[in-house]
SEMI-15755 format. One record per residue (C-alpha): x, y, z. Coordinates in steps of 0.02 Angstrom, whole numbers, plus 50000, padded with zeros to 5 digits. Layout:
SEMI-15755
XYZ
...
//
This chain:
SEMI-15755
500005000050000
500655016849961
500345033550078
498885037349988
498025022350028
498635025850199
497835040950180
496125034250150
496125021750285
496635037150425
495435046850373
493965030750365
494755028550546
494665045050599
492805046850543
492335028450628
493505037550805
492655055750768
490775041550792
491505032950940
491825051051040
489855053750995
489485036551098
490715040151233
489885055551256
488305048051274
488715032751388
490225041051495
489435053951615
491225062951646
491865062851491
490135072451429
490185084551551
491925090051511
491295092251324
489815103351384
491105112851513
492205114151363
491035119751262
490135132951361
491815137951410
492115141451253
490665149651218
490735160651366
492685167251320
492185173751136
492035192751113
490745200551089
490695212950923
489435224550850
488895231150694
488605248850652
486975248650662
487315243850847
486865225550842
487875213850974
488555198150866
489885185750941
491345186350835
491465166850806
489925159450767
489425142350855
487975128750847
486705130850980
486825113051045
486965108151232
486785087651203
488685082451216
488605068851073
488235084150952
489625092851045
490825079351010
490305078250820
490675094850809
492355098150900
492875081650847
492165079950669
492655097250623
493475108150751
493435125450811
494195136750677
496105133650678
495905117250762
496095099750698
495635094150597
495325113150520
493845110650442
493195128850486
494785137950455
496605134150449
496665147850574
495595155750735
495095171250633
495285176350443
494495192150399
493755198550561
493985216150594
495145219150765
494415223150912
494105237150995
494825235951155
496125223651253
495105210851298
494925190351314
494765185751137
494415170451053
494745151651140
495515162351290
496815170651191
497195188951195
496875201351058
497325219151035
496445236650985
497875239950866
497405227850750
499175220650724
498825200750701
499865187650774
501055178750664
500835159150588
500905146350732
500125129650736
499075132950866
497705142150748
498305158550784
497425172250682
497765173850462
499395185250443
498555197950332
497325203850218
496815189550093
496595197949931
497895194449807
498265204749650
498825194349511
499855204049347
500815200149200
501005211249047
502225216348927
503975221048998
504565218149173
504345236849200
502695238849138
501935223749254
502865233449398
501875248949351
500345237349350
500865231549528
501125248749590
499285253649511
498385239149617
499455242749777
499045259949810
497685255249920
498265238349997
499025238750176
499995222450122
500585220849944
500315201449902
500735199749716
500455187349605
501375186949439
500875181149264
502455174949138
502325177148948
502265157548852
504165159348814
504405162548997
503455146249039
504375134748908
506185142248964
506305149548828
507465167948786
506575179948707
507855181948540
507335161748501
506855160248342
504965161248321
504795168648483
504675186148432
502715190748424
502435181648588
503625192248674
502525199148849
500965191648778
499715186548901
501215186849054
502745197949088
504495192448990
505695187149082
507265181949036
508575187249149
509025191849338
509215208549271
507275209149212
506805201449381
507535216149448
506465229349373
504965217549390
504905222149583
505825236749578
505075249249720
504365236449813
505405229249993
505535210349951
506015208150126
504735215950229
503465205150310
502115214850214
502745208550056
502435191849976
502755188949794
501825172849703
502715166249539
501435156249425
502785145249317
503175125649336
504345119349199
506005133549241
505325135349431
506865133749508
507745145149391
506605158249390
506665155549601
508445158649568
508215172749477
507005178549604
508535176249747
509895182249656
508725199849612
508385201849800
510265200449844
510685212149725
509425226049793
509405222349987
511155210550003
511295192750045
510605195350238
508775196950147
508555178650087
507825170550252
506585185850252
505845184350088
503995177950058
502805171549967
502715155649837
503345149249662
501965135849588
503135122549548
502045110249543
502595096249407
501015085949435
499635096949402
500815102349247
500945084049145
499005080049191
498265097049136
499445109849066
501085102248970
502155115949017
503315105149040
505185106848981
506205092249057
505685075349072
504565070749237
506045061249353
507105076049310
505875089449342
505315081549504
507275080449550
507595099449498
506055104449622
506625093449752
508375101049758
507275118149768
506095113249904
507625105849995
508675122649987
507275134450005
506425123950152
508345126050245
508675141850208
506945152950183
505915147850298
504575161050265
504585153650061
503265143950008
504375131949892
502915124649790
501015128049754
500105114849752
498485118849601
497145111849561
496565129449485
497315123249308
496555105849331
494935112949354
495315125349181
495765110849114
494005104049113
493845092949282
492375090749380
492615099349589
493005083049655
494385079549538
495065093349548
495315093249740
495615072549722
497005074949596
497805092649713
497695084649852
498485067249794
499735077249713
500185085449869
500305068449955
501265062349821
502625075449845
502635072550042
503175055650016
504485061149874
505175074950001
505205062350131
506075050250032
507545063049994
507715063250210
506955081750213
505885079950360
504105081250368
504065095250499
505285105150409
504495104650215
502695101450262
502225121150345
503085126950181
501685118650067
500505126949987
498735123049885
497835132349743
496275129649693
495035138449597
493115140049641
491645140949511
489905140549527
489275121249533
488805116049725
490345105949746
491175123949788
490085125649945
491145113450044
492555110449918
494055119850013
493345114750201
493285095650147
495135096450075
495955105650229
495005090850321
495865076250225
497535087450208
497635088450421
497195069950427
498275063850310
499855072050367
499385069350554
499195051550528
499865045750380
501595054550382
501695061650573
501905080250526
501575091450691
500075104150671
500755114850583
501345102150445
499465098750452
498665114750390
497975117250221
498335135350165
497445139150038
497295152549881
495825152149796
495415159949637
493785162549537
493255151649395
494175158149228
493205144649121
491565153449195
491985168449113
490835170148953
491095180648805
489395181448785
488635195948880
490215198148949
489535210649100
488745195949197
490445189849238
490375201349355
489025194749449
489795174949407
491355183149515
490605187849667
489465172449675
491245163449682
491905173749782
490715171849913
490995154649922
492845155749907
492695164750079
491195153050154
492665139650132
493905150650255
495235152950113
496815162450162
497215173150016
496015175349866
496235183249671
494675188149571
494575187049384
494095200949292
492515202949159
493275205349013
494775190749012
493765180348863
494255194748756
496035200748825
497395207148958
496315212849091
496285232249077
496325245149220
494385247049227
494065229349237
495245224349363
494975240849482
492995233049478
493785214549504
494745220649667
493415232549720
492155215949726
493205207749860
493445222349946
491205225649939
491385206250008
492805209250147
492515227450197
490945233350149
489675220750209
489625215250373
489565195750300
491475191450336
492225204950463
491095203350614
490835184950640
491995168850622
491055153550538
489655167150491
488855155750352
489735136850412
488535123250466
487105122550367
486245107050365
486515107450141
488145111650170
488375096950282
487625085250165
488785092649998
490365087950142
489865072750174
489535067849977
491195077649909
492385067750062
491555049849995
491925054949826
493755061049855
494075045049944
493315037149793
494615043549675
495995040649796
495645024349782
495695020949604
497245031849610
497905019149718
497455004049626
498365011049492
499985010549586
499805028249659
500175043749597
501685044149472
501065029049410
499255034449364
499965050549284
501115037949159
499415027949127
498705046249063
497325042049207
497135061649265
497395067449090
495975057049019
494775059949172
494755077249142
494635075048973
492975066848991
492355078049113
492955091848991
491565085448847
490485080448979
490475098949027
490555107148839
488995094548813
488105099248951
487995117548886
487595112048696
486025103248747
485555119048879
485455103349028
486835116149114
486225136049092
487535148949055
486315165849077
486555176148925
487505160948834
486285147548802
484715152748904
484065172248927
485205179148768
484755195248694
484535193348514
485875196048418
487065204248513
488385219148439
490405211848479
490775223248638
491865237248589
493395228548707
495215236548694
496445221348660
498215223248756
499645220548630
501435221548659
502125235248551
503465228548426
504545241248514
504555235848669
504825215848609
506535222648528
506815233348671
506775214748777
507855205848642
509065221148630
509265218948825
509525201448805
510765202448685
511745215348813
511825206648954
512255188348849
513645198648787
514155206748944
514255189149020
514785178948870
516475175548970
515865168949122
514255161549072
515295145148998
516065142949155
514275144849263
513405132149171
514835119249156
514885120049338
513005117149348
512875103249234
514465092949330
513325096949507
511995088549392
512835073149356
513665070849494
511875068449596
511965084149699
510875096649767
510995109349605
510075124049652
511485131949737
512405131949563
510685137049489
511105155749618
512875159349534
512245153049361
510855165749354
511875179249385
512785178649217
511525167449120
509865168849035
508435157549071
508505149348862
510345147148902
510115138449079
508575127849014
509615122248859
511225116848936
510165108349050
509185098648914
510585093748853
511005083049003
509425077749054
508285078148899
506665087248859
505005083948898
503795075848766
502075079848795
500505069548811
499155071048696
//
């Protein structure tokens, strides 16, 4: 049996222990009377907040029971928010406002009228900062900064996400042949440490209210490089253990959704191992890999897929990081999960199910300490719900998703803007995109007064209780492949979401699932919507591949030397991402990709 079969059992065997505190709490007299002491304890020690209108509300939100069976189900079976096993919230509070005086706060803990929140423990202590994230990626590296300057103004914390061009993604240098017109196309260009640079120029990469998030997989760990070796240059060496945030990384998701792949599996999932096992040593506020789901689900896979196939991804790369002696208390706080919410009902328990499965698992299955256990999640809204079609009603698709991307206790969030079937997001649309999390966070009283304001419903209960058998489900057939790695060389993922994928496009043709303004309610023949396309100018693409040709020149000398060095650390078995720091400072990302290929191969995608 593999882990993820362990996995299933632990959690069966945590459901059939979470059943047997119900009866002990029934039949033992003591034992049921410390639940209800516990309880109304509990109860007794949250805060009390109120509304502007004047209205007294408690600011976490529990069940009125008093039987201690139901008690048990409930502290057991779920947990308070930011206990195991998390199902409420990977931490006590998320998005409540501070209060407004010194006072006992939630559980017995102290908060403070200054609003300053307490930092990550694994004790549930409060979310670090504001959740929304602002994701970018145009043109040159200066012109996405400008972008990220533009959605920052208002943000107390800047938490930036960052979108790379398709050359970017393949590892491939902007003066390739063929390459030209795709130069900043859909994602910022990157090519060198020098372009990394400018990308977060005027922004402190090591204060703890920055966190930058890299969406690549295939050149992670060189672009992570990059991302080092740009930091040291601006704030010296003494600034890598403070940076934050994430690089995606994930290999998985990337060979059963995506194909942006550019070296064959074993060698990608060695080049990310040597990252995770530098970065996990030596940055230990860097999340080293994000796990997603969010492309699996673009990709065309039902909810429960997509949250099966994350979260047996994630397992999956426990037991490889294990395997190379990292231990689990060490890598597993630095994971990551990314998954994106749309608009079927799976969404209304999708996140609060996973974190569930995610605490058991690692508890059980692998031994990590609580905070190896917690499932921190970004969410983002459904791209493939975005409709052409009447365009403005993505609008209202977004903050549907939205609201359940925050029902589900997520700790950071990014929401798509209206008009991405058509382009670039423009200013407009993403200032409205923003603005609807902000309505959401700040605005309406829904999220900032009460913890677990919306949890609990008896539907919701019933969509947990039908999405965990159906995960387990999958992990099981996962398993009977052989596990993970195995499954993904039988195409198993790929061709599940395939199927769900024309199961999906189907469902639309013959109108059995409505799209408003699509294929039920249209107006007539409607006019194309007068949309203003983002193109990189052809100057700016030969500014890039001018650049390029600089700094390959400047470096021409050295760069030989770096990248001989980095292939002999390559086969010679070693941990190569400290040669991947020196290379990056004199090579390009086609040249470091190439040489590389040449060692270990390239990637040949699945069809």
């Amino acid at each position: 049996m593999s882990k993820l079969g362990q996995v299933v059992e632990a959690v069966e065997k945590y459901n059939k222990f979470v059943l047997d505190q119900v009866k002990r709490a029934r039949s033992d007299e003591r034992f049921g009377r410390e639940l209800i002491n516990r309880w109304n304890e509990t109860k007794a020690q949250t805060p009390v907040t109120h509304t502007p209108t004047g209205l007294p509300l408690p600011r976490l939100a529990l069940p009125e029971i008093d039987e201690s069976g139901e008690i048990a189900r409930y502290l057991f079976g779920e947990g308070l928010p930011g206990e195991f096993p998390f199902l409420n919230g990977a931490y006590r509070e998320m998005y409540l406002e501070p209060v407004r005086e010194i006072e006992t706060g939630s559980y017995g803990k102290k908060t403070s009228s200054t609003g300053a929140k307490e930092k990550e423990s694994g004790n549930g202590a409060r979310s670090p900062e504001e959740p929304t994230r602002l994701f970018s990626g145009l043109m040159l590296a200066e012109d996405t900064n400008e972008r990220f300057h533009y959605l920052t103004q208002h943000q107390r914390t800047h938490r930036l996400s960052t979108a790379f061009d398709g050359p970017t993604l393949y590892g491939i240098d902007s003066d390739a042949d063929g390459v030209f017109g795709k130069i900043g196309e859909g994602g910022v260009a990157i090519d060198t440490v020098e372009d990394m640079v400018r990308l977060y120029d005027g922004f402190d990469l090591g204060s703890p209210n920055f966190s930058a998030s890299m969406t690549i997989s295939g050149p992670a760990p060189i672009i992570m490089a990059m991302y080092i070796a740009a930091a040291k240059r601006r704030f010296g060496p003494k600034v890598v253990p403070k940076l934050r945030g994430t690089i995606q990384a994930d290999i998985f998701k990337e060979v059963q959704a995506q194909n942006e792949t550019i070296f064959p599996i074993e060698a990608s999932l060695r080049f990310l191992t040597d990252m995770v096992e530098f970065t996990t040593r030596e940055m230990p506020r860097w999340y080293p890999i994000s796990i997603s789901g969010y492309h699996i689900g673009e990709a065309g896979s039902t909810p429960v897929q997509q949250a099966a196939y994350t979260l047996s991804n994630g397992f999956a790369y426990a037991e490889m990081f294990t395997a190379r002696g990292i231990p689990v208390d060490q890598f597993g706080p630095r994971l990551s999960f990314f998954l994106d919410c749309g608009l079927d009902v799976e969404y209304i328990a999708l996140a609060r199910v996973s974190r569930r499965i995610w605490a058991i698992g690692m508890r059980d299955a692998y031994g990590a300490g609580p905070r190896g256990q917690l499932f921190k999640l970004h969410t983002q809204t459904s791209g493939r719900s975005l409709i052409a079609a009447e365009f403005k009603n993505n609008l209202t698709r977004t903050a549907a998703e939205l609201m359940l991307a925050y029902m589900n206790a997520t700790n950071s969030c990014h929401s798509n803007s209206a008009d991405e079937p058509f382009t670039t997001p423009s200013e407009e649309w993403i200032r409205l995109a923003a603005h609807g999390q902000a309505i959401l966070l700040e605005e309406s009283g829904i999220f900032k007064h009460t913890m677990n304001m919306l949890s609990g419903s008896p539907g919701m209960k019933a969509v947990e209780r039908a999405v965990e058998a159906a995960i387990l489900d999958e992990f099981r057939e996962i398993e009977r492949l052989g596990g993970v790695l195995a499954a993904v060389e039988d195409r198993f993922q790929r061709s599940q979401i395939q199927n769900a994928a024309h199961r999906y496009e189907q469902q639309i043709y013959d109108g059995t699932r409505p799209i408003i303004g699509l294929n039920k309610y249209r107006n007539g023949e409607e006019d194309a919507p007068e949309i203003k396309l983002a193109r990189t100018p052809r100057a700016k693409q030969q500014l890039q591949v001018d650049r390029l040709k600089k700094f390959k020149k400047k470096n021409a000398k050295k760069t030989k030397r770096a990248l001989d060095k980095l292939v002999d650390v390559v086969e010679r078995g070693e941990n190569c991402f400290p040669a991947l720091l020196e290379a990056v400072e004199v090579a390009s990302l086609g040249q470091i990709t190439g040489r590389l290929q040449e060692v270990v191969g390239r990637f040949r995608p699945m069809v």
